[in-house]
N, C-alpha and C positions, 0 to 999 in steps of 0.2 A: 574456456568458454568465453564467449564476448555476448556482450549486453549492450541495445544500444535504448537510449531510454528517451524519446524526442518528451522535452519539456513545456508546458503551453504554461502562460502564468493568464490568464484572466480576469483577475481583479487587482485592482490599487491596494498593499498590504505591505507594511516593512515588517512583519513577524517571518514573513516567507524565507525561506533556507535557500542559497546557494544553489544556482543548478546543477556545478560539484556536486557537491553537498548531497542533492534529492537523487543524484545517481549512485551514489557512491553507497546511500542505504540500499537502493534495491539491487544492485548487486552482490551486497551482501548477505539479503531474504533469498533471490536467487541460488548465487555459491552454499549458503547453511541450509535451505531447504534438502537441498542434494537429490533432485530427481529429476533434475537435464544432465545430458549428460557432455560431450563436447561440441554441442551446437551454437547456432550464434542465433539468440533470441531477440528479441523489439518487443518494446510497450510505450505507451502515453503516458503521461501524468500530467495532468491539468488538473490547475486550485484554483478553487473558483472563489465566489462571493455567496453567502447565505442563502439568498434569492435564487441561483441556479443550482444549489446543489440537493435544495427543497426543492422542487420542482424534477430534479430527475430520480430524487425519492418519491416522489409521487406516484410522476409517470411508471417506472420502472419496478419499484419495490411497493406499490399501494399503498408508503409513508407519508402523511402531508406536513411533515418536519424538516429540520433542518439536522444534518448527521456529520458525524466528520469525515468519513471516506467512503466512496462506493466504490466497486471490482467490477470489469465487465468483461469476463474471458471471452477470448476469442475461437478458441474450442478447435479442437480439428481441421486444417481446409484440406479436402481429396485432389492431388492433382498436381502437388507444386511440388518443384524439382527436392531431390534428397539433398541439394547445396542448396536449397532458399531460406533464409533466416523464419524461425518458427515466430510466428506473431502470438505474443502473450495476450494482449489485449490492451484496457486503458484502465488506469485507476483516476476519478476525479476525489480532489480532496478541499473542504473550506477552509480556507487560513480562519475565518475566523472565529469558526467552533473549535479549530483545533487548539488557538490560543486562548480562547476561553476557559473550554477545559484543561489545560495546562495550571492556569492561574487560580481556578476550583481544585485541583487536585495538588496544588503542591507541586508540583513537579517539573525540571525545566523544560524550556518550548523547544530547543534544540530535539531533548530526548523524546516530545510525546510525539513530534515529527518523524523524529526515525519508526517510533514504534508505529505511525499510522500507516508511512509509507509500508514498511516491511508485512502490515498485518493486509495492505490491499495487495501486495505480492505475492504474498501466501496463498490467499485464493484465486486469484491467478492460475495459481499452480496446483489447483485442484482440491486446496485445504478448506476444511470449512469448521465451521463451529455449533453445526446444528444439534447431535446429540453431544450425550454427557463425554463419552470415548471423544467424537472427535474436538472436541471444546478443551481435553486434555492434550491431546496430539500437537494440535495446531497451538497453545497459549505454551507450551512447551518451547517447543519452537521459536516460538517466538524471543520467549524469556531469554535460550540460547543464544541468538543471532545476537540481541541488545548485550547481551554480559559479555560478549568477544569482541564488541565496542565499550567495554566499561558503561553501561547504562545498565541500576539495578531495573530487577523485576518489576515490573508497570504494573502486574495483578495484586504485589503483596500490601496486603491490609485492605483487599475490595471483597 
């Protein structure tokens, strides 16, 4: 399977990971999800700055805060050839709520980076965390994808 993951940086931030780096996890929430199958997928990822990422929580999710990653699948398109790259959609992430809470939690900014990227991948891919089952399914998953990178469990002790 190939993954092509176009990178947008948008704000002034040195906590920000390697464009390497931010493809290399969601290829990996990709491959450990395991429900594409030899296709060649596309997604966004653009990290923004506080102010635009409150603002498309607003707009978008009627949150008027600031968050550390939104999902925005791209769902179905009717029409396009059975060799066109399936468009996953875009994840926007804040460098710096992500480094905030890294530095409230304890935990390093490498690792709560992968876990953000991977957790906007996940719903991408149709995971979600709304009931109790799939809050299980999906933080599962996750924990997986991060331990086959050596990064413990982001939930233990929350």
């Amino acid at each position: 399977m190939a993954v092509a993951v176009d990178v947008q940086v948008a704000c002034d931030d040195d906590t920000i990971p390697a464009e390497d780096t931010i493809r290399s996890w969601i290829e990996a929430a990709v491959d450990g999800a395991g429900r594409l199958s030899d296709s060649t997928v596309e997604l966004a990822v653009r990290v923004v700055d506080a102010d635009e990422i409150q603002t498309l929580n607003r707009l978008y999710r009627e949150q008027d805060k600031k968050t550390n990653v939104l999902s925005f699948p791209t769902g179905e398109i009717d029409g396009l050839p059975d060799d066109a790259p399936r468009s996953l959609g875009d994840i926007v992430v804040c460098a710096a709520v992500v480094a905030d809470e890294a530095a409230e939690q304890g935990k390093r900014l490498e690792h709560h980076w992968g876990h953000m990227l991977i957790h906007g991948t996940l719903h991408l891919l149709g995971f979600d965390h709304e009931t109790e089952a799939e809050a299980a399914e999906m933080e599962g998953l996750e924990v997986s994808i991060l331990a086959a990178r050596n990064v413990t469990d982001p939930y233990e002790g929350s």
